[in-house]
MIPABA-179848 format. One record per residue (C-alpha): chain; residue number from 1; residue in three letters; x, z, y. Coordinates in steps of 0.2 Angstrom, whole numbers. Each point is the difference from the previous one (the first is absolute). Layout:
residues N
SITE  cadena  num  residuo     xx     zz     yy
SITE       A  NUM      ala      X      Z      Y
...
***
This chain:
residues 339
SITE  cadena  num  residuo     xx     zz     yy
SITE       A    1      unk      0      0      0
SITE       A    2      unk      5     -1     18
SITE       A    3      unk     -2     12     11
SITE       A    4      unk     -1     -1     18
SITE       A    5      unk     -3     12     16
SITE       A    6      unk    -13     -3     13
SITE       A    7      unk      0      7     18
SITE       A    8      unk    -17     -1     11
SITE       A    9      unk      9      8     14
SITE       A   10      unk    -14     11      6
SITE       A   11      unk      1      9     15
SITE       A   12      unk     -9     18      6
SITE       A   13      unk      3      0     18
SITE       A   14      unk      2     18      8
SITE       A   15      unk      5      7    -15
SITE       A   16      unk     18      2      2
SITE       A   17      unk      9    -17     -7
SITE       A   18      unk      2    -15     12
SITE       A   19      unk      0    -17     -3
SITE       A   20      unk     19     -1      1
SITE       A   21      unk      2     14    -14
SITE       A   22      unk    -13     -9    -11
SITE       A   23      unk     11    -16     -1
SITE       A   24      unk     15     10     -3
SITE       A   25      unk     -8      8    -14
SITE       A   26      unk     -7    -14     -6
SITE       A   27      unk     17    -11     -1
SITE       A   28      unk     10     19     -8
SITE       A   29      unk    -14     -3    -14
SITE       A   30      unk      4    -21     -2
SITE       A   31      unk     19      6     -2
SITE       A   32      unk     -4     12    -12
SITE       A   33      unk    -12    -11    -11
SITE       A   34      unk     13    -13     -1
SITE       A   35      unk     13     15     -4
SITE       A   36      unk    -12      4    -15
SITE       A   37      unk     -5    -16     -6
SITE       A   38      unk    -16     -3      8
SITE       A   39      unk     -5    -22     -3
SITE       A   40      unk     -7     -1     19
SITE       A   41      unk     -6      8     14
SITE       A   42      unk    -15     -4      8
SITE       A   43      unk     -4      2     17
SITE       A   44      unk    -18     -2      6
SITE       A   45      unk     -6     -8     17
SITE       A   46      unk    -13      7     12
SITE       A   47      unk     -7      0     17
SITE       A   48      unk     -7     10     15
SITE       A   49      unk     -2     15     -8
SITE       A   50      unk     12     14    -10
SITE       A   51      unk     -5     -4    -17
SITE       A   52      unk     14    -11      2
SITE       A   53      unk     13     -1     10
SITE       A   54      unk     10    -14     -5
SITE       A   55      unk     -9    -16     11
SITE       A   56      unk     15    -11     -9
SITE       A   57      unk      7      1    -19
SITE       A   58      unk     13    -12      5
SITE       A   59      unk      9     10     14
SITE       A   60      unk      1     15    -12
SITE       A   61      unk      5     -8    -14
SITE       A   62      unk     12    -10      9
SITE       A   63      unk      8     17      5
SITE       A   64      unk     -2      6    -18
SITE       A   65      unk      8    -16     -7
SITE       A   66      unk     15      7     12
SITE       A   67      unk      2     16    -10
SITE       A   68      unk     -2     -3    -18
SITE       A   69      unk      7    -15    -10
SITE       A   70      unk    -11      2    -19
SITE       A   71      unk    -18      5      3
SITE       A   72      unk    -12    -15      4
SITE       A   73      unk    -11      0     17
SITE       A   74      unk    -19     -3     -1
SITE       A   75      unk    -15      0     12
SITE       A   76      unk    -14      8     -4
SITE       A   77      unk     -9     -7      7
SITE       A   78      unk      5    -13     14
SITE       A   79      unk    -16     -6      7
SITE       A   80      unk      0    -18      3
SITE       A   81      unk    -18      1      7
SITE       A   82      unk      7      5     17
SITE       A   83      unk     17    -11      1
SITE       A   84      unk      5    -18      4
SITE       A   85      unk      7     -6    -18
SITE       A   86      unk     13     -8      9
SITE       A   87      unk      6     17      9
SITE       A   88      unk     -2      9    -20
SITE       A   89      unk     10    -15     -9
SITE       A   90      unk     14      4     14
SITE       A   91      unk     -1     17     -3
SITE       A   92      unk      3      3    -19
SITE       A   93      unk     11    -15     -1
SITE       A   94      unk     12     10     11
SITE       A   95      unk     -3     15     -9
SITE       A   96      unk      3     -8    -16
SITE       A   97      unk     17     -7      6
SITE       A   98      unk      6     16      7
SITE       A   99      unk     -4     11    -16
SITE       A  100      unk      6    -13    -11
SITE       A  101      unk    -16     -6    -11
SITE       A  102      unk     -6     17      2
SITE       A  103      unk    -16     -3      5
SITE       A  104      unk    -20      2     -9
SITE       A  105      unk    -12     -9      9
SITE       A  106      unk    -18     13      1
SITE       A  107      unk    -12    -10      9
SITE       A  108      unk    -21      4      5
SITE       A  109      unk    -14     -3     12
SITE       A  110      unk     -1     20      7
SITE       A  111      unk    -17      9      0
SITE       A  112      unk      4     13     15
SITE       A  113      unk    -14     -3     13
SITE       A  114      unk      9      3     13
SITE       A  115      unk     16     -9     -4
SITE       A  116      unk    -12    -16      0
SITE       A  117      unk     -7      7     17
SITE       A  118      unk     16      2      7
SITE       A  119      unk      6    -17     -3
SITE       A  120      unk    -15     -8      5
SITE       A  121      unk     -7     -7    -18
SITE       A  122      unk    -14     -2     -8
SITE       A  123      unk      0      9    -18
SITE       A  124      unk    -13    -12     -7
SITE       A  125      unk     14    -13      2
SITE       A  126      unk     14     10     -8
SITE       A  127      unk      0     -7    -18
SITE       A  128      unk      1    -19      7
SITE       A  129      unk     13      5     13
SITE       A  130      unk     11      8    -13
SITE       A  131      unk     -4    -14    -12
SITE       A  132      unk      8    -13     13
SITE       A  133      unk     12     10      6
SITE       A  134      unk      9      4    -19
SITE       A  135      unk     -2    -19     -3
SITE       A  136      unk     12     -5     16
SITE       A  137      unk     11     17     -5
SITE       A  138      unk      4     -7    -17
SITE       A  139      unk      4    -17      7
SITE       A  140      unk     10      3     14
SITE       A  141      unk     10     15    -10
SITE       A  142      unk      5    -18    -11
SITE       A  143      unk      8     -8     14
SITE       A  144      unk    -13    -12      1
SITE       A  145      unk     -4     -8     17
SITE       A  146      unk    -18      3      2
SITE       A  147      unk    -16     -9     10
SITE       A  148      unk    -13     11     -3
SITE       A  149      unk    -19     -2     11
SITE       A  150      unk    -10     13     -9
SITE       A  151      unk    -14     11      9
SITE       A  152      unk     11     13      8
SITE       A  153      unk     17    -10      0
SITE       A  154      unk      7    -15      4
SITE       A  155      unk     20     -2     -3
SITE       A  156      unk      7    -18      3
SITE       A  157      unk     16     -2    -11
SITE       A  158      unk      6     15      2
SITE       A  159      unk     16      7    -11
SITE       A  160      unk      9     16     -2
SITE       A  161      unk     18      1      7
SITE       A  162      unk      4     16    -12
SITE       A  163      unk     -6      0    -18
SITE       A  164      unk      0     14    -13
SITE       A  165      unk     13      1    -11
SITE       A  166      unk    -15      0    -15
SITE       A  167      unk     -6    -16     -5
SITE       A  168      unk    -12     -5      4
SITE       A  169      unk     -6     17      9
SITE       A  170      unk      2     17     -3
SITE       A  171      unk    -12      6    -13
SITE       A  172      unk    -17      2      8
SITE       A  173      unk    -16     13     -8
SITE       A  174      unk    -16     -2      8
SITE       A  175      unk     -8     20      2
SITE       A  176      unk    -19      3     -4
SITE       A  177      unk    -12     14      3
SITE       A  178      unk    -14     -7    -15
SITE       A  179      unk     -2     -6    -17
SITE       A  180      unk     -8    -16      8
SITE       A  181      unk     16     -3     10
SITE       A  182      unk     11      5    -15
SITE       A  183      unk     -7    -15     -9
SITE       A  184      unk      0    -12     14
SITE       A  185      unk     19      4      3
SITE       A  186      unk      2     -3    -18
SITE       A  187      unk     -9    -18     -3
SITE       A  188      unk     13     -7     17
SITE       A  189      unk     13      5    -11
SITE       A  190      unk      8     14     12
SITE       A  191      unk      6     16     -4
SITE       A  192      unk     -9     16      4
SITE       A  193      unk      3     16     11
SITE       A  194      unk    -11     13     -2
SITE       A  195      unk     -3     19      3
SITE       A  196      unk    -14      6    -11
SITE       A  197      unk     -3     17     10
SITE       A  198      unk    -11    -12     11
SITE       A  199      unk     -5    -12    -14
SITE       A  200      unk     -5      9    -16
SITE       A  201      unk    -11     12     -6
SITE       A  202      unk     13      8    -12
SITE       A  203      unk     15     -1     -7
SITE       A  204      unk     -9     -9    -14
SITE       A  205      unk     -7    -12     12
SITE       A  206      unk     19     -6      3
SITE       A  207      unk      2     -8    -14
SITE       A  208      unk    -18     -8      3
SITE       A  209      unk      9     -6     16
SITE       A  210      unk     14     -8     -9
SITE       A  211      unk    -11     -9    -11
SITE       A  212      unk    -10     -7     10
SITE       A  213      unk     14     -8     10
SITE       A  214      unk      9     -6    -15
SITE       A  215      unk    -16     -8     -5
SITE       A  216      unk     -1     -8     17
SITE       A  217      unk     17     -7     -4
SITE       A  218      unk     -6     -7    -19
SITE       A  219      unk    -15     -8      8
SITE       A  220      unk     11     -8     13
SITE       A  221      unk     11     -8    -14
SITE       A  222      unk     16     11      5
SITE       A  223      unk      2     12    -14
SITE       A  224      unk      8     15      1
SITE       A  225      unk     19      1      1
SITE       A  226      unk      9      5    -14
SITE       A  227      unk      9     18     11
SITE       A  228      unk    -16      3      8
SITE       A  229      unk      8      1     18
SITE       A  230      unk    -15     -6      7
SITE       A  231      unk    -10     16      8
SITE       A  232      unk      6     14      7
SITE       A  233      unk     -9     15      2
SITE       A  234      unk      1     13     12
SITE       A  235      unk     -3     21     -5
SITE       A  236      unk      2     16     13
SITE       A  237      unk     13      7    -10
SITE       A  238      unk     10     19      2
SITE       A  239      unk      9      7    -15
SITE       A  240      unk      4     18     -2
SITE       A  241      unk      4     13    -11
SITE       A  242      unk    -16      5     -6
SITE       A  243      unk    -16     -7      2
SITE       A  244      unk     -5     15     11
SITE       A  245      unk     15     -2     11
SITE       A  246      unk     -4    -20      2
SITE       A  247      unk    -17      8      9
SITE       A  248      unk     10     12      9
SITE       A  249      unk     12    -14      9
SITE       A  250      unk    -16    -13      0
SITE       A  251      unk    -17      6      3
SITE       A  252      unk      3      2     18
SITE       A  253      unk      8    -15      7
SITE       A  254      unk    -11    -12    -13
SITE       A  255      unk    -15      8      9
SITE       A  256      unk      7     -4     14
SITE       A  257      unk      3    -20     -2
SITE       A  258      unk    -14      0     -7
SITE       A  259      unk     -8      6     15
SITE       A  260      unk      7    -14      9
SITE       A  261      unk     -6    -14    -11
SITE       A  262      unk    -13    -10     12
SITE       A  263      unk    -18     -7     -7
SITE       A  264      unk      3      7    -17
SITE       A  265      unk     -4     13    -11
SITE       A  266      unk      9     15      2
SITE       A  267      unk      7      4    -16
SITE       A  268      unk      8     20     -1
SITE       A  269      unk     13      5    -10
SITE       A  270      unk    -13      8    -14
SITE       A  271      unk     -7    -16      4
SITE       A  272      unk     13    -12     -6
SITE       A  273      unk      6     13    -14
SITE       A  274      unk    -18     -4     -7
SITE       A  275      unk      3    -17     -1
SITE       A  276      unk     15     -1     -5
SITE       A  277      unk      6    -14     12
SITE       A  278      unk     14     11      7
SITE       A  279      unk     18      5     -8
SITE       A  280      unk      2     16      3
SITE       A  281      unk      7     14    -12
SITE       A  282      unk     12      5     -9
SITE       A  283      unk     14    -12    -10
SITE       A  284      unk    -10      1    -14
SITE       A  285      unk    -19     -4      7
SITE       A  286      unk      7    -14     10
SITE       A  287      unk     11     -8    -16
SITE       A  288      unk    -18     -2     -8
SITE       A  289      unk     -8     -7     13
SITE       A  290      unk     14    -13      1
SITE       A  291      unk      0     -5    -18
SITE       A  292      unk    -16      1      1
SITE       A  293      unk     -1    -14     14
SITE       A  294      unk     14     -9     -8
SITE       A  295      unk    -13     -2    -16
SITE       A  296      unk    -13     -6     11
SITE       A  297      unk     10    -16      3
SITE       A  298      unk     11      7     18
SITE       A  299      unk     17     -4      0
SITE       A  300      unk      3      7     19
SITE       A  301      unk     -7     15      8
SITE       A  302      unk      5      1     17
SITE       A  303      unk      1     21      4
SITE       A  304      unk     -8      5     22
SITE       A  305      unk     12     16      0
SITE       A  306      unk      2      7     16
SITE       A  307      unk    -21      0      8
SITE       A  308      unk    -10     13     11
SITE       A  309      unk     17      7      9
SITE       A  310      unk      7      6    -19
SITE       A  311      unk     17      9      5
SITE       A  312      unk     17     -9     -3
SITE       A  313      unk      6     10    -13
SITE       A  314      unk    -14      1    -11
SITE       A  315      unk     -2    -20      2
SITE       A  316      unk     19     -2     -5
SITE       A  317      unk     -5     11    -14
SITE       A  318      unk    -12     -9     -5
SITE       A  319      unk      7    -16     -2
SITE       A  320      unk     16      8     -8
SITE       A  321      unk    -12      7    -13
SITE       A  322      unk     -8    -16     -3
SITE       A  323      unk     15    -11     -3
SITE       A  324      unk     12     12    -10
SITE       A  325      unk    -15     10    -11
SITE       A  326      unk    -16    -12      2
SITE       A  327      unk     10    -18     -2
SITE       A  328      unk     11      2    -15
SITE       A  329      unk    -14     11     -7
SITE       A  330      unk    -12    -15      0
SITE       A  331      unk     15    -13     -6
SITE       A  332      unk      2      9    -16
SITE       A  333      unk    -20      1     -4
SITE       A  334      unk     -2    -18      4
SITE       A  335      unk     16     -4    -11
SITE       A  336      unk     -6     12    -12
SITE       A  337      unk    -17     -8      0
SITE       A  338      unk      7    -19      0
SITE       A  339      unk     12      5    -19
***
């Protein structure tokens, strides 16, 4: 499996940690997933309102692709909705240059109301705005020269200057918040990101998600590919000692970010232990849930580690826990499993 690390960057004004500080935790924690074998961080992208606080993936991971070397750099979303095509197609071209072929492409439509509000569009046209603007990404990410008169661009013969370093483009996952959209994502032939806190009723329900976009991808005559790297799947995750001391060092902030989720349901920390569709525990609990996963068909869980203002330290020994207990701990199952 791979295993990946995933930062929404949610800020809490007044409550003691500045912006600066955030970003500075946020690139200690890259540094030190790489450190620990962490496949890619992931780095969300959000607007006028502290839920997020990174308004561009490309400028942070640009800085992160400065200070590591390994670990692979991934949007999560970038929301092409908003953006000029040509403007995105620069962007990650240049940041797939200067991290050397280091770049995972997450792309979507957004759902926030008042990002769409704040850009001034429509969100009944989001799906055929994303739609167009993915088709001229893919293209001009080739080198192509492109002429494109579509209903909200026209482009005449218009090329790159930089291209990234993957060929033809960087790999690129399409995120969804429904079953619906799971199989539509599948039968284009794309592959999937998805968080299942916000799209499934249960941990159960997340293999349902997979197979419904795996069927997409059968009806659309693409198969599935043989290592299954086509969907990545995103859990809150903290890792403690003991399932009680996981509560301890999480209940409080999860109940935070969760307050800070807008037009969804609000989803407590007794909440999402109900479910299921969290990671949080000891090694043990968490090492089920990941071959459990694994058996439903996932080959990469991307872990949302430092959320709801979490303190440094326990964060950092969170991810420790999870790559030196939880990782080979789930490696030997599967192997054993596999024999």
């Amino acid at each position: 499996m791979r295993y990946s690390i995933f930062s929404v960057n949610d800020h809490y004004p007044g409550r003691g940690r500045s912006v600066p500080e955030l970003y500075q935790q946020v690139i200690a924690q890259a540094e030190l997933a790489e450190t620990l074998g962490y496949d890619t961080f992931f780095c969300a992208e959000h607007h006028f309102h502290e839920y997020g606080v990174v308004p561009n993936p490309a400028v942070m991971l640009g800085a992160l692709s400065q200070r590591t070397t390994r670990i692979r750099l991934g949007t999560g979303i970038s929301i092409l909705t908003f953006h000029d095509p040509r403007t995105v197609a620069e962007s990650y071209a240049m940041l797939d240059v200067l991290s050397g072929g280091r770049v995972v492409y997450g792309v979507g439509s957004g759902y926030l109301k008042h990002e769409f509000a704040g850009y001034g569009v429509d969100l009944a046209e989001k799906r055929d705005r994303f739609d167009e603007c993915l088709a001229v990404v893919k293209r001009l990410l080739t080198g192509e020269r492109v002429t494109h008169k579509g209903k909200y661009l026209s482009a005449d013969a218009v090329q790159l200057n930089v291209l990234p370093v993957q060929k033809p483009y960087p790999p690129i996952y399409v995120a969804v918040l429904a079953a619906a959209a799971c199989y539509h994502v599948g039968k284009q032939g794309n592959a999937i990101k998805c968080v299942p806190y916000a799209s499934a009723k249960d941990f159960d329900d997340v293999g349902n998600l997979l197979a419904e976009y795996r069927r997409g991808r059968t009806d659309g005559g693409h198969g599935v590919p043989e290592d299954r790297e086509d969907a990545i799947f995103t859990f809150h995750t903290h890792v403690a000692e003991s399932d009680a001391e996981a509560r301890r060092g999480a209940e409080a902030a999860f109940d935070l970010y969760v307050d800070t989720r807008l037009y969804a349901h609000k989803h407590t920390y007794d909440d999402i232990q109900a479910s299921g569709l969290g990671l949080f525990g000891s090694v043990d609990t968490v090492v089920d849930k990941m071959v459990r996963l694994h058996e439903m068909g996932l080959n990469h869980v991307s872990t949302l580690q430092n959320f709801g203002q979490l303190e440094p330290a326990r964060v950092r020994r969170s991810l420790e826990l999870f790559a030196r207990e939880v990782m080979p701990r789930v490696e030997k199952r599967i192997a054993k499993k596999a024999a």
